[in-house]
C-alpha positions as CSV (number, residue, x, y, z in Angstrom):
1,X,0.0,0.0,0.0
2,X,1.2,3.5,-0.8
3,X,1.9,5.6,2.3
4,X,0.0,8.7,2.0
5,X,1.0,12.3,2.4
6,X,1.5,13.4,6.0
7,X,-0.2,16.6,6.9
8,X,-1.2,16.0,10.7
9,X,-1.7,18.2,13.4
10,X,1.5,19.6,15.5
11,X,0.8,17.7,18.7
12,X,0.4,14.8,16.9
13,X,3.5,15.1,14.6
14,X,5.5,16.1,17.7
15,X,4.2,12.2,19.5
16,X,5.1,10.8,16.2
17,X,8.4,12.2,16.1
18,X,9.3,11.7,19.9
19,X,8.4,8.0,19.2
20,X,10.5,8.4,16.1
21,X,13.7,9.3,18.3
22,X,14.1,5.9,19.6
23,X,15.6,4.8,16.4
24,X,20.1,4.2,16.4
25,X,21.1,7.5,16.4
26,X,23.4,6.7,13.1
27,X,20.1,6.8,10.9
28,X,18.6,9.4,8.5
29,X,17.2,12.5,9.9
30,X,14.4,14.9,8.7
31,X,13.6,18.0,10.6
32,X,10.2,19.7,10.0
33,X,9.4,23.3,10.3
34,X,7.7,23.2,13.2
35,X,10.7,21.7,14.8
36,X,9.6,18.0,15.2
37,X,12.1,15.2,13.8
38,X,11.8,11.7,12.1
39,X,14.8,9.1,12.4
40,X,15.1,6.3,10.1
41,X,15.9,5.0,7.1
42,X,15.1,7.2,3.9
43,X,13.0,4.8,1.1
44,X,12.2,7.1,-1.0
45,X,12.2,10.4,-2.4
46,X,10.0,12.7,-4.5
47,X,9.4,16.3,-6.3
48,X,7.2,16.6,-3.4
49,X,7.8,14.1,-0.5
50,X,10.2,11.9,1.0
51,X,9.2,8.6,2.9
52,X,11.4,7.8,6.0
53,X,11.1,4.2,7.7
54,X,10.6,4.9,11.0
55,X,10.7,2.6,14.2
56,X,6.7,2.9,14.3
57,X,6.0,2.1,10.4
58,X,6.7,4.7,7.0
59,X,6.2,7.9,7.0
60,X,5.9,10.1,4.0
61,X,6.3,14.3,4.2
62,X,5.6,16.9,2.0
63,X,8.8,19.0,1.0
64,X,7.1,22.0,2.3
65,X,6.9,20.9,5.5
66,X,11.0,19.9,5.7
67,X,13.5,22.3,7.1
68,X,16.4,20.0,6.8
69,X,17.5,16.3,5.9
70,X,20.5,15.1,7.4
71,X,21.5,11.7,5.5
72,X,23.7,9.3,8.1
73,X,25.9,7.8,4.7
74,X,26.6,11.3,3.6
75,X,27.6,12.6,7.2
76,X,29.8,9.7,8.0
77,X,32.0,10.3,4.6
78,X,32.4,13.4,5.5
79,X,33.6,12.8,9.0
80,X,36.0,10.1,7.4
81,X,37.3,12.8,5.3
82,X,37.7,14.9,8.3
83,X,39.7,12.4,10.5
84,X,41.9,11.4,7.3
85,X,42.8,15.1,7.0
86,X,43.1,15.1,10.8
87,X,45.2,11.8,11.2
88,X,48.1,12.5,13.7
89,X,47.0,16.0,14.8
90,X,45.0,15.8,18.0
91,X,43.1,19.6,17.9
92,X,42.0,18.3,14.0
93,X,40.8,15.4,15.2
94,X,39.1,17.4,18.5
95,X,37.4,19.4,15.6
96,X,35.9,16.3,13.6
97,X,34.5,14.9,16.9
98,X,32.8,18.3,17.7
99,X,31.6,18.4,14.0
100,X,30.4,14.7,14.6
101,X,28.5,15.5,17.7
102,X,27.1,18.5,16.5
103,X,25.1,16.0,14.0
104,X,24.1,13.9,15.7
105,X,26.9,11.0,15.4
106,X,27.3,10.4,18.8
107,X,29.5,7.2,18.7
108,X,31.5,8.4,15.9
109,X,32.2,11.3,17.5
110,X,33.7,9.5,20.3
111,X,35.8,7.7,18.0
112,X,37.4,11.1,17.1
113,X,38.2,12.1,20.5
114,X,39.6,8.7,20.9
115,X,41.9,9.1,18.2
116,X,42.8,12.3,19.3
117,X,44.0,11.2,22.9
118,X,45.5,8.6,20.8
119,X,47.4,11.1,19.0
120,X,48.3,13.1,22.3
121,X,47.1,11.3,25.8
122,X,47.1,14.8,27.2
123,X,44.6,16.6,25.2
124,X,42.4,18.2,27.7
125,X,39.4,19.0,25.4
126,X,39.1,15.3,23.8
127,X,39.8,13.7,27.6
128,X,36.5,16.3,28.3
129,X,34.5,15.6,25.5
130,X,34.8,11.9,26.4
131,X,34.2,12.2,30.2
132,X,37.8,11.7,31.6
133,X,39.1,12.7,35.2
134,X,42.1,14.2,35.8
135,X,43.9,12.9,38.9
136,X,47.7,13.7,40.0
137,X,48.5,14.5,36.4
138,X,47.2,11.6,34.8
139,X,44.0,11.5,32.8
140,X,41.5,8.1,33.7
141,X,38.6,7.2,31.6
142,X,35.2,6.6,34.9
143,X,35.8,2.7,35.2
144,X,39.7,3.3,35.6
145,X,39.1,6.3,38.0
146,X,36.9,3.8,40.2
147,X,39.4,0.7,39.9
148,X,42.7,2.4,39.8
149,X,42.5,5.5,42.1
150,X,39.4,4.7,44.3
151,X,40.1,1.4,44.4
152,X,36.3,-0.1,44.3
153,X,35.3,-3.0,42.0
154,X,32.5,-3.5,39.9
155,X,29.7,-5.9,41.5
156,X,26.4,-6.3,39.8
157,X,26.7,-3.6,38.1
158,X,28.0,-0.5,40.1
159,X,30.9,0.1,41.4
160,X,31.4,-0.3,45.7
161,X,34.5,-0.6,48.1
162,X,35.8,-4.2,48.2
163,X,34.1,-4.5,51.8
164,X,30.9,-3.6,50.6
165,X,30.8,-6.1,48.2
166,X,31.6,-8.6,50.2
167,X,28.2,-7.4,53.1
168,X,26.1,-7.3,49.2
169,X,27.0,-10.9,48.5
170,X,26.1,-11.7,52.7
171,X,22.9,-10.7,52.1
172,X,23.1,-7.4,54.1
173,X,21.7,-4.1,52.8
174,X,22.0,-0.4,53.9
175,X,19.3,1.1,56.8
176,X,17.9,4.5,57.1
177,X,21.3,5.4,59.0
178,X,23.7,4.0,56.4
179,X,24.7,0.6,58.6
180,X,24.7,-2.8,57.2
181,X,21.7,-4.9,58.4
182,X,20.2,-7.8,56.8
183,X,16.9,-7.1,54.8
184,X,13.2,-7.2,57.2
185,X,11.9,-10.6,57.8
186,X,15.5,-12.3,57.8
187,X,16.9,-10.9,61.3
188,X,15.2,-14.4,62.9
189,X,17.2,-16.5,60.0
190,X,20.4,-17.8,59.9
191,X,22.7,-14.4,59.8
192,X,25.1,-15.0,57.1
193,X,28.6,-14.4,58.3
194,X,30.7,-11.9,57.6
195,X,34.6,-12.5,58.3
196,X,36.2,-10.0,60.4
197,X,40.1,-10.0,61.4
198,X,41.0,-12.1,64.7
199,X,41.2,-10.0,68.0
200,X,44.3,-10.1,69.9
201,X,44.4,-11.8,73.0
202,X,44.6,-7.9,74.9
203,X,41.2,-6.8,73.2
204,X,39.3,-9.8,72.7
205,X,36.1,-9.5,74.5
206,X,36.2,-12.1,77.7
207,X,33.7,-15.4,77.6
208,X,31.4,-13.6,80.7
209,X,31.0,-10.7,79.4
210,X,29.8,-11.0,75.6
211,X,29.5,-8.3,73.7
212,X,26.0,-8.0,71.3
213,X,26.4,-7.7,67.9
214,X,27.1,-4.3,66.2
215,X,27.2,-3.9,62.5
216,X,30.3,-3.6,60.7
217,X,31.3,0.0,60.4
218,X,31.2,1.2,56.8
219,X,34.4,1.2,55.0
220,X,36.3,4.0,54.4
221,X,37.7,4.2,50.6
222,X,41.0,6.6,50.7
223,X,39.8,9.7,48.7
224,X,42.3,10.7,46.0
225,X,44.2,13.6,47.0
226,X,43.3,16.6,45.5
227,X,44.6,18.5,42.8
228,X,46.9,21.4,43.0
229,X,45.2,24.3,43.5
230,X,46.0,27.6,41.3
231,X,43.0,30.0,42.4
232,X,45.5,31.6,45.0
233,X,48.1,32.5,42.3
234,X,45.1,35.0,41.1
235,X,45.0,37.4,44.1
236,X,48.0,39.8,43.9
237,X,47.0,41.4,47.3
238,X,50.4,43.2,48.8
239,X,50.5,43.8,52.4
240,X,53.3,46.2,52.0
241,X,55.7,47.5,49.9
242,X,58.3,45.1,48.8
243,X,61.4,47.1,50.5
244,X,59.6,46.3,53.8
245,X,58.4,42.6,53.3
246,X,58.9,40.3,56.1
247,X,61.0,37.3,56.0
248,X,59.1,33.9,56.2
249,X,61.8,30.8,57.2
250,X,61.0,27.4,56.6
251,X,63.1,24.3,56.7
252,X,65.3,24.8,53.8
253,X,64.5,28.7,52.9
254,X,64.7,32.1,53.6
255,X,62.1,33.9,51.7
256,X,61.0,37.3,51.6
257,X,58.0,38.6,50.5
258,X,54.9,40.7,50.0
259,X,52.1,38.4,49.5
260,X,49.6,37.3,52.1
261,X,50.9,35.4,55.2
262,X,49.2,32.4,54.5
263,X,50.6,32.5,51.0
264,X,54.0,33.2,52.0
265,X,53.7,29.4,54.2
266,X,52.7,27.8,51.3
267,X,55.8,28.9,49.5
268,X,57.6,27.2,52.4
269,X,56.1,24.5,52.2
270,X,56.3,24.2,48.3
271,X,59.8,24.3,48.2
272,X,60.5,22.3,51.4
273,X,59.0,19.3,49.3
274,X,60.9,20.3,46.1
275,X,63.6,20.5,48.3
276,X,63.3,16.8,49.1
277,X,63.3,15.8,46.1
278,X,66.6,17.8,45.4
279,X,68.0,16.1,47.7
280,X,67.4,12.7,46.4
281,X,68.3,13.6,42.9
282,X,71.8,15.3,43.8
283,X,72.8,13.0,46.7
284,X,76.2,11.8,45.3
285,X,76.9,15.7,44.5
286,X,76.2,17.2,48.2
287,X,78.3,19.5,49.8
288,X,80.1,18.1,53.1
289,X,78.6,19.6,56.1
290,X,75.7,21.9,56.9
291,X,73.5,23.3,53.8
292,X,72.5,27.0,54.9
293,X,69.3,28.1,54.3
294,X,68.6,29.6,49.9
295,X,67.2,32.5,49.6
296,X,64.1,33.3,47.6
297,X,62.5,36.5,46.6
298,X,58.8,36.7,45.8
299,X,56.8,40.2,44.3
300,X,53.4,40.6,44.7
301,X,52.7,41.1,41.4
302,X,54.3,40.7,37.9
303,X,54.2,44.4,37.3
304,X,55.9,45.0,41.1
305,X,58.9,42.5,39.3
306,X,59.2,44.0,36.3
307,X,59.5,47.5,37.5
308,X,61.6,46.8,40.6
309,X,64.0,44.1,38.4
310,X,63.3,45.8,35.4
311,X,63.0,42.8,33.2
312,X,61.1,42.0,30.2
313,X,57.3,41.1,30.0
314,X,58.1,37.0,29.5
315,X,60.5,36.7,32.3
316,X,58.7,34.7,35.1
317,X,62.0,34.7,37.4
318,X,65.8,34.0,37.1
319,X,68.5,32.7,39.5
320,X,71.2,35.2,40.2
321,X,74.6,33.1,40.7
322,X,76.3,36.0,42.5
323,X,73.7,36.9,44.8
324,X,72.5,33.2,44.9
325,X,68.7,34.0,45.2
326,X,66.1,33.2,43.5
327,X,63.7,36.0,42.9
328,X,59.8,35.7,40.8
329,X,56.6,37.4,41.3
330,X,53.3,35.7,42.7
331,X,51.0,34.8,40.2
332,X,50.1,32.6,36.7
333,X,53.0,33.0,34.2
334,X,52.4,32.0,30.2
335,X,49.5,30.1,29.3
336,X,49.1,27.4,31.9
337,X,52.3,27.9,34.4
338,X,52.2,29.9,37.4
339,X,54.8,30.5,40.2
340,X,55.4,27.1,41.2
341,X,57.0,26.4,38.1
342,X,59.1,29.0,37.9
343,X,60.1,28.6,41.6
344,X,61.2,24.6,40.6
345,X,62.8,25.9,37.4
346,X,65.2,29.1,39.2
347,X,65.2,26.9,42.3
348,X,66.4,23.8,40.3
349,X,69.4,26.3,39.1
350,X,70.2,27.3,42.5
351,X,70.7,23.6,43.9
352,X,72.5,23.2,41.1
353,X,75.3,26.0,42.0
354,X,74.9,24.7,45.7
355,X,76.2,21.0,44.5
356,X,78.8,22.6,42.1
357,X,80.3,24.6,44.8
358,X,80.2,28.0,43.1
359,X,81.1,26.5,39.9
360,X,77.7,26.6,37.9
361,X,79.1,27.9,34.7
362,X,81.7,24.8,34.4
363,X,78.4,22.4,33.7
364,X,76.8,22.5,30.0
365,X,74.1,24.8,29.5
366,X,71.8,22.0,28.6
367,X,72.7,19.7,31.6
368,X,71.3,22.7,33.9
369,X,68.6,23.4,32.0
370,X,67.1,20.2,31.0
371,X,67.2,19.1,34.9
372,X,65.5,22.7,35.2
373,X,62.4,21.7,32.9
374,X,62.2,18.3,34.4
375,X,61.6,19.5,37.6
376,X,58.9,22.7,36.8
377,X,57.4,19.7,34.8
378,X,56.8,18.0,38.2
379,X,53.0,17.7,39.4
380,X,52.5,19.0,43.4
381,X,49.3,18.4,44.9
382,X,50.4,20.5,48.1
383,X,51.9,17.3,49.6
384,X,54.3,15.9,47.2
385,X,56.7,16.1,44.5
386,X,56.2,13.8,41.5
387,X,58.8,13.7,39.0
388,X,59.3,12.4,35.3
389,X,56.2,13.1,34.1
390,X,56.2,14.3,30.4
391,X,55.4,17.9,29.7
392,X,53.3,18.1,26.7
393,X,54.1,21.1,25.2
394,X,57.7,20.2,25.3
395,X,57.5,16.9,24.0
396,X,55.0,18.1,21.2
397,X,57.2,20.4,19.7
398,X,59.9,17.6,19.5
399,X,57.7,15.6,18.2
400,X,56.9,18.1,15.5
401,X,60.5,18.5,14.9
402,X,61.3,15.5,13.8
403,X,58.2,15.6,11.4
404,X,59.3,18.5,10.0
405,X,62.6,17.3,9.6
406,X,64.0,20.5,12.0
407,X,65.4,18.9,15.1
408,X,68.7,21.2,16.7
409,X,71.2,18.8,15.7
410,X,72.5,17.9,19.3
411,X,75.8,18.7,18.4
412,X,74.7,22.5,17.8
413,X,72.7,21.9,21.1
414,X,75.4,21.1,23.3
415,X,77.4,24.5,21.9
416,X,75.1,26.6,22.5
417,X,75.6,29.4,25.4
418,X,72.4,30.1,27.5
419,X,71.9,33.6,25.9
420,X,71.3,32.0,22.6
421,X,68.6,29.0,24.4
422,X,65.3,29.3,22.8
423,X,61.7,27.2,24.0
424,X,63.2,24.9,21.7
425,X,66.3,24.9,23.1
426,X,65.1,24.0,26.2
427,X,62.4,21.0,25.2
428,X,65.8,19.6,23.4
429,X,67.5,19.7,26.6
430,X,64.8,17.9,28.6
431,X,64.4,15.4,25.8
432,X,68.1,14.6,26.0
433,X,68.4,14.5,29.9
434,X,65.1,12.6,29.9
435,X,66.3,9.7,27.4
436,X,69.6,9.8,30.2
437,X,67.3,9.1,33.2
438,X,64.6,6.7,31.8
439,X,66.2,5.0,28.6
440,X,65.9,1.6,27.4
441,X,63.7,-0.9,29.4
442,X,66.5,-3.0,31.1
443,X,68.1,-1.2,34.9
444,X,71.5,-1.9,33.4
445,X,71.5,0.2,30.4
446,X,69.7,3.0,32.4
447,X,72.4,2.8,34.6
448,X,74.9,3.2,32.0
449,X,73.3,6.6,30.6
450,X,72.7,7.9,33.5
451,X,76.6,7.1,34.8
452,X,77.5,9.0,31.4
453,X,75.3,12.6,32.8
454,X,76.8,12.4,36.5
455,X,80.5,12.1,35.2
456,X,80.3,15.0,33.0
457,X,78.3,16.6,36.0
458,X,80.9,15.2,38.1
459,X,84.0,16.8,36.1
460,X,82.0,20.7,36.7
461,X,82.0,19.7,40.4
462,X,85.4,19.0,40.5
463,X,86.6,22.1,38.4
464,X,86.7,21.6,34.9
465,X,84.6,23.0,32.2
466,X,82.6,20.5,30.4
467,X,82.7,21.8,26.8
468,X,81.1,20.2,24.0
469,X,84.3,18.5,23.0
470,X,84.4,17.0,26.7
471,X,80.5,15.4,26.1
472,X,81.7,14.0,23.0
473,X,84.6,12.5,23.8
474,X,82.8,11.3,27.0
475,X,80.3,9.6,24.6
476,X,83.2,7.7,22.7
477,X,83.7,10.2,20.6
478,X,82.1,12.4,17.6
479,X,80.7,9.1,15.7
480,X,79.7,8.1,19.0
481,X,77.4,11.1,19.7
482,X,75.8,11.0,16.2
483,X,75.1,7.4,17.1
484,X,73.2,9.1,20.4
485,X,71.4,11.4,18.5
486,X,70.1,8.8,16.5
487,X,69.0,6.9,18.9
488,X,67.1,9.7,21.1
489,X,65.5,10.5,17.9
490,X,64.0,7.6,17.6
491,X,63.0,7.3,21.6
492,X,61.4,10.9,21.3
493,X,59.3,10.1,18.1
494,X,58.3,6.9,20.0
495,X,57.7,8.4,23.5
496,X,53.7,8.5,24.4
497,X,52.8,11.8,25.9
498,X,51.4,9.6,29.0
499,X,54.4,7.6,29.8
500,X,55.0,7.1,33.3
501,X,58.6,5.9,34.5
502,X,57.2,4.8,37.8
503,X,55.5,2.1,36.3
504,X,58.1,0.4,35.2
């Protein structure tokens, strides 16, 4: 039978078409003026109608009445076109998925954003679009955030603490009060057991006096710890002027400064943990004896800094090697940094000098500065230090570079004086110092490249200047290095933005 025009009232057009919705969302679309929508299959097309196989039976519409077709084939060549164009570049991809979404391919959208995390595990957008958490610098997709940092596990069909699941498969359920009871009309039946942990002898209740039953307490899952918190950085309150700033002392630092007093004890505490971690890095460089307290200057504000240092509108903070201090402003530097970085960057430098003895300009340029990055790329949740993660940006443009075919040869790097260091410059330098600390999958050859960066670091200590000749030959030789650049070439292009030398 021939389906027949549809001309129907609005009410019932708009029930036909919420009905209509139902259908996969990867089928055709029509839109009507009056805003209702049919999903389906289109079977067939007119001057004046279109018929569309709905879940409920055909439908045919006048042209008249249709805003907009959307046909599923058409769209998904498109988007095909879009992630081919796209392949490799994570923001293209982002773009196709957001183009996808927009209409109306829901899954294929997620396939974009998929790729695109693929293409750079750190893109924030594509981790959003798909639902990700960010915890301690790492992204997790909602099952891995419940497994892997909350530590629950999935029990008929939602996710509980290990304990709980245990009192679900005893039979118990939850009361008014949030205690473990078993259901109404069991308490008179056999009370399944639930193992608890042995008392000792000192606190095990005696044989006369029997305590009555209690319901186990609910257990407590560890809550992630939270992350760092920048909203501080944004309130440039000075209490004084800067030539009158107190003098805050923590463990490892003196540091003066404007800010507010419980902004001037973070600080402390910041650096007390970066401090630590100094420590641990540089222990077989440490001075004998008693480490007196560094010295760290912090402004206000970044236009305090600039007028009272008078330096340049992109220069977050420096260490001063005659003065030994450290000295930055309070606040967010560049598009995503704020103080704290620049603090572990300048206050990487001015460990270094301490384990040197004075003698900061005998190491390379790119030793000091590549140690430099891969501490401000640490993540600090207000109680620790992580190191070795990967800092996208840095790693990105590397990665770039080698597409492009525009790498620094390392042989350039290694010669070229700090004046002369560019942002490339310096995401060379942590590429190289990073393939030194976390090359190769075997301890032993680790051990070997990282043996080759404390020598040279070792020969600065001791009083000569490690030139470029002095790396080389270090390395075996000219051939040698080219061999090294080779290789590092080949473990950058490789390196996945979410790598994670802890887990090895």
């Amino acid at each position: 039978m021939r389906p027949k025009l549809l001309l129907v009232p609005a009410a019932i057009t708009c029930a036909i078409a919420v009905t209509c919705a139902l259908v996969p969302a990867r089928a055709d679309v029509i839109r009507l003026e009056n805003g209702a929508t049919y999903r389906g299959k289109i079977v067939k097309e007119t001057s004046r109608s279109v018929t569309i196989k709905t879940k409920v039976g055909p439908v045919t519409v006048r042209r008249d009445q249709i805003s907009k077709i959307v046909r599923t084939a058409e769209l998904e060549r498109e988007l095909e076109r879009k992630l081919e164009a796209g392949k490799g570049d994570p923001d293209k991809l982002y773009a196709a998925g957001k183009w996808a979404k927009k209409q109306g391919l829901g899954k294929s959208a997620r396939k974009a954003f998929e790729l695109a995390i693929k293409a750079d595990a750190y893109h924030e957008k594509s981790r959003q679009a798909l639902g990700h958490r960010k915890h301690q610098g790492r992204w997790y997709s909602d099952d891995e955030y419940n497994s892997e940092v909350l530590g629950l596990v999935l029990y008929e069909g939602k996710w509980v603490s290990k304990a709980d699941r245990e009192r679900l498969k005893a039979g118990l359920v939850k009361n008014a009060d949030g205690n473990w009871v078993l259901p109404p009309g069991k308490e008179d039946e056999e009370k399944p057991v639930v193992r608890r942990p042995k008392p000792s002898a000192s606190s095990a209740p005696k044989p006369s006096q029997p305590k009555p039953a209690q319901p186990k307490p609910r257990a407590k899952v560890a809550k992630p710890r939270a992350a760092e918190d920048k909203s501080w950085y944004l309130d440039n309150t000075a209490v004084c002027g800067f030539g009158e700033a107190p003098v805050i002392e923590s463990r490892h630092y003196k540091i003066r400064t404007n800010v507010k007093s419980e902004y001037a004890k973070r600080y402390g505490v910041m650096m007390d943990r970066y401090y630590r971690r100094f420590l641990k890095v540089f222990r077989e460089f440490l001075p004998k004896g008693r480490i007196p307290k560094s010295e760290i200057w912090i402004y206000s504000s970044r236009n305090e800094f600039r007028a009272a240092e008078r330096v340049g509108p992109t220069t977050g903070g420096f260490y001063n090697t005659g003065t030994k201090r450290v000295t930055a402003f309070h606040g967010p530097f560049g598009n995503t940094g704020t103080t704290r970085e620049v603090l572990a960057h300048e206050g990487t430098h001015q460990f270094q000098d301490i384990c040197l003895g004075g003698r900061f300009s005998y190491a390379p340029t790119w030793i000091l500065e590549g140690l430099a990055v891969l501490f401000e790329s640490a993540y600090y949740d207000g109680d620790d230090v992580v190191i070795g993660l990967v800092p996208r940006d840095r790693l990105s443009s590397l990665k770039r570079g080698i597409a492009a075919g525009n790498l620094i040869p390392l042989s350039q790097l290694i010669r070229t004086p700090q004046p002369q260091f560019t942002a490339y410059h310096y995401a060379h330098a942590w590429g190289l110092i990073y393939m030194v600390l976390y090359y190769g999958d075997s301890p032993k050859i680790r051990k070997r490249c990282q043996k080759w960066f404390s020598d040279l670091f070792a020969l600065a200590k001791n009083g000569t200047r490690v030139t470029a000749d002095v790396v080389e030959e270090r390395c075996g030789g000219r051939e040698k290095f080219l061999e090294l650049e080779q290789q590092w070439k080949d473990w950058i292009r490789d390196l996945p933005y979410d790598f994670d030398p802890r887990s090895r």
